[in-house]
N, C-alpha and C positions, 0 to 999 in steps of 0.2 A: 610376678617375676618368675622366672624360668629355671625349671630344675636342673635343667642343663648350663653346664659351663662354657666358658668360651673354646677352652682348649682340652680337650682328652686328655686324662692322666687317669691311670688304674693305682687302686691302692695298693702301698708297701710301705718301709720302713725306712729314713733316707740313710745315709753313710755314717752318721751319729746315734743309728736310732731310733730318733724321736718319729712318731707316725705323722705319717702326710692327713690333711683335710682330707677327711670322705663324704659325700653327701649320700651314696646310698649304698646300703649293704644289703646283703642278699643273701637269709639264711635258710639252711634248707638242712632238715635233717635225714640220715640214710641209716635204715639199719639193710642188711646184708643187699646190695643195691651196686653188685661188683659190675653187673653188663648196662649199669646206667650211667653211673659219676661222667666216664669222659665224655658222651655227648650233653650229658645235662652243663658241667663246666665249658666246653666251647659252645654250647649254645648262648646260655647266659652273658658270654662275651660276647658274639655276635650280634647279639640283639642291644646289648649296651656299649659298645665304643662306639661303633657308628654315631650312637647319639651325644657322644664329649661328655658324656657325665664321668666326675671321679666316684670308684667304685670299688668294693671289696667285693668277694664271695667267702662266705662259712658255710663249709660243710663239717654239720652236727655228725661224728659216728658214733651211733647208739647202740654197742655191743654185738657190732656185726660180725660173724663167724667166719665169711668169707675173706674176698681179696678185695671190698671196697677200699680201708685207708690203705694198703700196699698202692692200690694203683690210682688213689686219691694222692700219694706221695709222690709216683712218678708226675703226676698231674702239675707238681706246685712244682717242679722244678725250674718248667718254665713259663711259671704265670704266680707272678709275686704277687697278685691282688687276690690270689688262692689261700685260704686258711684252712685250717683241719684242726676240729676239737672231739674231742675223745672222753665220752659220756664217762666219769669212775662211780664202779659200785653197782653195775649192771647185776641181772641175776643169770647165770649163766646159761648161755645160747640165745636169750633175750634181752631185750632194749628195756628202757625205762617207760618209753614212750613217748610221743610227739611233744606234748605240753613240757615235759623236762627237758626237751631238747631245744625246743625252740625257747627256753626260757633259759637256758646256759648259753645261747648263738645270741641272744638277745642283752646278756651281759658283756658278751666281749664285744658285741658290735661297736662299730666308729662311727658310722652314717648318722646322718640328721633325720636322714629317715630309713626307714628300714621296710624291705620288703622280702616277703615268705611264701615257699613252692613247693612241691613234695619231690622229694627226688627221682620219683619211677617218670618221668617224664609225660605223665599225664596232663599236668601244668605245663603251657606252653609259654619260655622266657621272651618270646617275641611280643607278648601282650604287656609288657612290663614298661615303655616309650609309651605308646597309648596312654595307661593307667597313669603315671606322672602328669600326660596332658592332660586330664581330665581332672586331676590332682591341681592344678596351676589355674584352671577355667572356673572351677568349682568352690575356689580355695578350701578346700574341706581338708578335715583330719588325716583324713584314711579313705582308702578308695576299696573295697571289696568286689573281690571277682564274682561276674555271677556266669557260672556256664548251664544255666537253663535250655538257651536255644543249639546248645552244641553239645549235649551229655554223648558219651561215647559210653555208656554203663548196661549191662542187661537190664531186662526188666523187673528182677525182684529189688534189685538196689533203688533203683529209680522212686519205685515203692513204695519202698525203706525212707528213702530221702523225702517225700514227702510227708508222712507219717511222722516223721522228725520235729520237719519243719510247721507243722499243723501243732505239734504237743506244744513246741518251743512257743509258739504266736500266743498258744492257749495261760503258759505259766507266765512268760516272760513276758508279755506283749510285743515280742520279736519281733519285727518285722523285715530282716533280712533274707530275702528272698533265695538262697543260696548259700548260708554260712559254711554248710562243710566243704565249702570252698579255701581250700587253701593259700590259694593266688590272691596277696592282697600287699597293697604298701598304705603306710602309717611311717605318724611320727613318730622319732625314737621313743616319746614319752610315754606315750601311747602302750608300743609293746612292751616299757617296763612297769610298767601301772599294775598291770592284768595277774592274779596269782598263779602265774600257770605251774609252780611247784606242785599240784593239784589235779590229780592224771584226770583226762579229758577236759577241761579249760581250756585248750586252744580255740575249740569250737565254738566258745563264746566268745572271742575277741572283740567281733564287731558290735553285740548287742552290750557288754560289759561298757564297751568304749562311749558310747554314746548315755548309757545311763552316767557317766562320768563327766557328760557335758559335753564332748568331743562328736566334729561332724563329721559323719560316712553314707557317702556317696555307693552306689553301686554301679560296675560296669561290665559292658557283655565280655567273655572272655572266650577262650576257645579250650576243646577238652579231646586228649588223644587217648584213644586206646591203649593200655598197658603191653610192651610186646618183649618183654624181658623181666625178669624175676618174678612175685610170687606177691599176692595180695595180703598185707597185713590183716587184713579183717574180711568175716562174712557176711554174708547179708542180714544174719536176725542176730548173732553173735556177739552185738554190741546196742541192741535195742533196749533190753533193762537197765544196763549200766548207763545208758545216754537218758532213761529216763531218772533215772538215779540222778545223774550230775544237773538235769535242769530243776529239780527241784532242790539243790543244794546253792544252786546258781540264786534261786528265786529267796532261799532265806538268805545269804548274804547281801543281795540287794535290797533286802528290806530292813535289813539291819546299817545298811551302810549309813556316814554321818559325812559330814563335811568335816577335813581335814586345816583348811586354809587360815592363816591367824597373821596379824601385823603385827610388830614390837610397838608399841607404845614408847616416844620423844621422853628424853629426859627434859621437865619443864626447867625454866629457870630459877628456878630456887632449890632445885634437885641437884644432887652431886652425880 
């Protein structure tokens, strides 16, 4: 069945209130990301009415210093399926971080499923149509981006990015080709499953997801050069810590159990 509706509707709230059905949301978190927000929000419209899905956007602001929610606010004024949530308890001039943020957009989300980008517009929302049909072809969980054959990255990231993805395959048995890929849609279940209260978690998503039983598929995506604001991270500057989290990854998967359990029928002789 098709992810797509019959007829276009973007999410809001009607006249009483109560929120309209959304099938997919789109959360994306921004710390100071003030020359991105408005084309990253008409893009992600662009790329999704055309296709008659109903639809929300959250934009996470993670204790950005600039003018992203100032002009994240002019933004909603007129585009009701625009939301703005606002990270509390930042540490001053900085963010919490991705994993907290995408796990606060992942709480208020509405959608049946939910899909995640970065907001420097490196992630391109026109791969997002695509990703759903593949999503519907495949019937899989979750669809992860892999931009392999389109990195727009220097070469010591690139690297970096492999040396990641070689430790990750080594502890975890990963075998996602591209996890520090942001661009990815899943079931809502899915992204509330994952403990991402737990800074750097995001970047497990896909491999978490599927140790959970849940199928993910991978698809080509596309990857733009950064050409406005400032790179959260360096190139070795998050190397020990990322080997830090997969070996943190690797004991709670081995400690994980199965949660699932049926109530037991009262028989008939039972009150």
């Amino acid at each position: 069945m098709s992810h797509a509706i019959s007829q276009q509707q973007s999410a809001s709230d009607d006249t009483s209130g109560t929120p309209v059905s959304v099938r997919l949301s789109v959360v994306a978190p921004a710390h100071n990301e003030q020359d991105n927000v408005e084309a990253l929000v008409n893009e992600v419209h662009q790329a999704l009415a055309p296709a008659g899905l109903s639809f929300e956007m959250i934009v996470v602001d993670d204790g950005s210093t600039d003018d992203t929610q100032p002009r994240l606010r002019a933004l909603r004024t007129t585009r009701p399926w625009l939301r703005i949530l606002e990270m509390q308890n930042t540490p001053p001039g900085k963010g919490l971080g991705q994993s907290a943020a995408f796990q606060a957009g992942f709480r208020a989300a509405r959608g049946e499923l939910i899909a995640v980008l970065d907001a420097d517009l490196q992630n391109d929302p026109a791969d997002l149509p695509s990703m759903l049909e593949v999503m519907d072809k495949t019937d899989a969980d979750m669809v992860q981006g892999d931009r392999s054959a389109n990195r727009r990255d220097h070469v010591g990231r690139r690297v970096g990015s492999w040396v990641g993805r070689t430790v990750r395959g080594l502890l975890l048995g990963d075998a996602i080709r591209d996890t520090g890929c942001s661009l990815r849609v899943m079931k809502a279940e899915i992204a509330r499953s994952v403990p991402l209260q737990y800074r750097g978690m995001h970047r497990f998503i896909p491999v978490t997801a599927r140790q959970l039983g849940y199928t993910v598929v991978e698809a080509p995506v596309h990857h733009r050069p950064r050409i406005a604001g400032e790179p959260k991270y360096g190139t070795f500057n998050r190397a020990i810590p990322s080997l830090i989290d997969c070996l943190a990854v690797r004991w709670m998967s081995n400690r994980r159990r199965p949660t699932e359990a049926v109530e037991i029928s009262a028989g008939p002789n039972e009150r």
